[in-house]
N, C-alpha and C positions, 0 to 999 in steps of 0.2 A: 797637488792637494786641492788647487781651485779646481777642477776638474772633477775630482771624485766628488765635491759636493755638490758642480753641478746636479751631476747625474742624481743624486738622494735627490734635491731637487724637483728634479725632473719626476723620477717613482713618485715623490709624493703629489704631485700635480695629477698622475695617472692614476692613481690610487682613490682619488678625490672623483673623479669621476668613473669609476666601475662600479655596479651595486653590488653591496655585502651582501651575501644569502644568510640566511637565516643560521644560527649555529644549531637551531632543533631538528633533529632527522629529521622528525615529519614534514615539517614548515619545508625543508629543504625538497621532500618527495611528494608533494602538491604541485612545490614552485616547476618542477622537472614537468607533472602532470598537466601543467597550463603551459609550457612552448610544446606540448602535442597537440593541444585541441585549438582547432579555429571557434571562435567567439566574439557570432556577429552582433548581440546584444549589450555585450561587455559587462554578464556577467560574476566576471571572473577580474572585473578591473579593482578591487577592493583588493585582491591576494597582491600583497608589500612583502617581497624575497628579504627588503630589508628590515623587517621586524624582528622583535626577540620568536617569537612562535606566531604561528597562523590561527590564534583562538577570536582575535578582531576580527577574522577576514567573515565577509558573506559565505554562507552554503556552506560552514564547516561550525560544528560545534566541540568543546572542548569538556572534560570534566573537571572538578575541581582542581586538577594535580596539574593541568593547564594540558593534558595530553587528548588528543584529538579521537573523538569517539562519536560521529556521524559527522558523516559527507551528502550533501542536497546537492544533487544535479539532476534531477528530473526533470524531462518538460524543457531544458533550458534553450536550446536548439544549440548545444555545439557537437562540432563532430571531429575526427581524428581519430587517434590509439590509443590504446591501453597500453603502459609496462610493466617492468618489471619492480620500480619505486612505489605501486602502492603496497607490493607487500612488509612495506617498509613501515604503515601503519597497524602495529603490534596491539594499539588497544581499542582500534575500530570496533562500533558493533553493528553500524546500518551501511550499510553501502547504495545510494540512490542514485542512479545513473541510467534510470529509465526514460522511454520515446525522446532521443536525439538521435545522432547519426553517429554514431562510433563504431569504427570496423574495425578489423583485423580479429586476431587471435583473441581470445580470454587468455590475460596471462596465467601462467601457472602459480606463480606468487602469491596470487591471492589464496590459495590454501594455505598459506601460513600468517592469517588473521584469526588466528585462534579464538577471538573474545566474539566474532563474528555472530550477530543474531539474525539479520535479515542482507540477503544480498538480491536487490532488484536491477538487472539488467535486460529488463524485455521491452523491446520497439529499438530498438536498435538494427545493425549492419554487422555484428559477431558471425565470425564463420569459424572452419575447424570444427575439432571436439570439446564436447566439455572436459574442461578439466579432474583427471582422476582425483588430483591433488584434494580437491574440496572436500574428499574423504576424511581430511582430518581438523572441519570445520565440525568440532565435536556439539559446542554450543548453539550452533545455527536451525532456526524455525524455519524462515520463507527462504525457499529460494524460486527465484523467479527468472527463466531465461525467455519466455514465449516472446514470438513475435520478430525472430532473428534468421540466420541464414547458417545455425547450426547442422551439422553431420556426424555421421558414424552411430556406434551405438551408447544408449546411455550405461556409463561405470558400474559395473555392479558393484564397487568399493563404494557407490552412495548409499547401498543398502545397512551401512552400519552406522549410520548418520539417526541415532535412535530417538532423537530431538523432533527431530525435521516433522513439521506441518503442514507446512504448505511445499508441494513441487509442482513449477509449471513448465516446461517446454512445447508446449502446442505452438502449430504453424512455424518450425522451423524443417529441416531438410534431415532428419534424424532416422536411424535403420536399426535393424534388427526386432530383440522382443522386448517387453515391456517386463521390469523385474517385479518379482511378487515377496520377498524377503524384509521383512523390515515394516519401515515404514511406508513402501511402496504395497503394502496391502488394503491401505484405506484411502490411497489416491485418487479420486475420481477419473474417469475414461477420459473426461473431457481436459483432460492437463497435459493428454498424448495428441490429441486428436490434428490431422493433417501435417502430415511426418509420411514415413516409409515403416514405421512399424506395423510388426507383424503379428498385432496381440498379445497379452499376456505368457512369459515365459511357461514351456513346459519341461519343468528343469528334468534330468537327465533323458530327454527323447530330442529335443534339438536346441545346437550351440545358442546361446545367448546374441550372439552377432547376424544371426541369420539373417540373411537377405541382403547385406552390406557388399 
C-alpha cells in the first residue's frame, strides 16, 4: 500500500512539471506549428500551449466565438515547415506567412480552410506543386505564391475558384501553359512571368502540362 502511493506520488510530481497543451484544437495546431519553425527574434514567444485557446497569443487573431480567424507571420524571419495541423484551423480566413524562410512542401491541408479569404505565401523556400486541393478554397480572393521555388504545372482545378482576384506565382520554377478558364482570364501576364510557362493555354491543340 505504501508503495502504491509512493508512486501516485511520484505521477503527480511529473505531472507538475510537463505543460498542459491547450484543450482547443487550434491552440493545440499552432503550438505543433512553432516546434517546426526556428524563431530567431522570438516572435512566437507569447504562443502559451498552456492556455485555455491561442486568442492572447501575438500574430494570431480570434473572432468573437474565441475561434481563430487570422494568422500574422509575415516579414517575421522564421523558417522551417509547414504540416499537416494547419488544416486543422477550420475558420481561418487570412493566412500571412509571407518573406521568411519556410521550405518544403505546401501541405495539402490547407485546402480544407474552407472560410479561407486570402492566402499569402510569396518570399519564401516552398518547392513541389501547388496544391490541387485549394480547389476547394471556394471563398478565397488573393492567392499569393510568387517568389518561391515552386514546379510543375498550375491546377486547372484552380480554374473553378470563381472568387479568386488576385493570383500570383511569378518567379517560381512553374511549367507548362497558363489556364484561360475562370478567373484566370483577367489575370495579368505579369502574375506568370519568370517560370517555364509556355503562354496562355490553347485548349484542345496542346496538353495543358506542356513543356514539364
Amino acid at each position: 500500500m505504501a508503495s502504491l502511493s509512493f508512486s501516485f506520488f511520484l505521477l503527480s510530481i511529473l505531472l507538475s512539471f510537463s505543460p498542459i497543451l491547450c484543450t482547443n484544437s487550434e491552440g493545440n495546431a499552432l503550438h505543433v506549428l512553432r516546434t517546426k519553425l526556428s524563431d530567431p527574434k522570438n516572435v512566437l514567444q507569447s504562443w502559451d500551449p498552456t492556455l485555455v485557446n491561442p486568442c492572447t497569443w501575438f500574430h494570431v487573431t480570434c473572432d468573437s466565438s474565441n475561434h481563430v480567424i487570422r494568422l500574422d507571420l509575415g516579414n517575421s524571419n522564421v523558417s522551417g515547415t509547414l504540416g499537416s495541423e494547419l488544416g486543422e484551423l477550420k475558420h481561418l480566413k487570412y493566412l500571412e506567412l509571407y518573406w521568411n524562410n519556410i521550405e518544403g512542401k505546401i501541405p495539402k491541408e490547407l485546402g480544407n480552410l474552407k472560410n479561407l479569404v486570402s492566402m499569402d505565401l510569396y518570399g519564401n523556400k516552398f518547392e513541389g506543386e501547388i496544391p490541387k486541393s485549394f480547389s476547394k478554397l471556394k471563398s478565397l480572393r488573393f492567392l499569393r505564391l510568387n517568389n518561391n521555388r515552386l514546379s510543375g504545372p498550375i491546377p486547372r482545378e484552380l480554374t473553378k475558384l470563381s472568387n479568386l482576384k488576385v493570383f500570383n506565382v511569378s518567379h517560381n520554377n512553374l511549367c507548362g501553359t497558363i489556364p484561360v478558364d475562370g478567373p484566370f482570364a483577367s489575370f495579368p501576364s505579369n502574375s506568370f512571368e519568370n517560370n517555364r510557362l509556355n503562354g496562355p493555354e490553347l485548349q484542345g491543340l496542346v496538353a495543358y502540362d506542356f513543356g514539364c
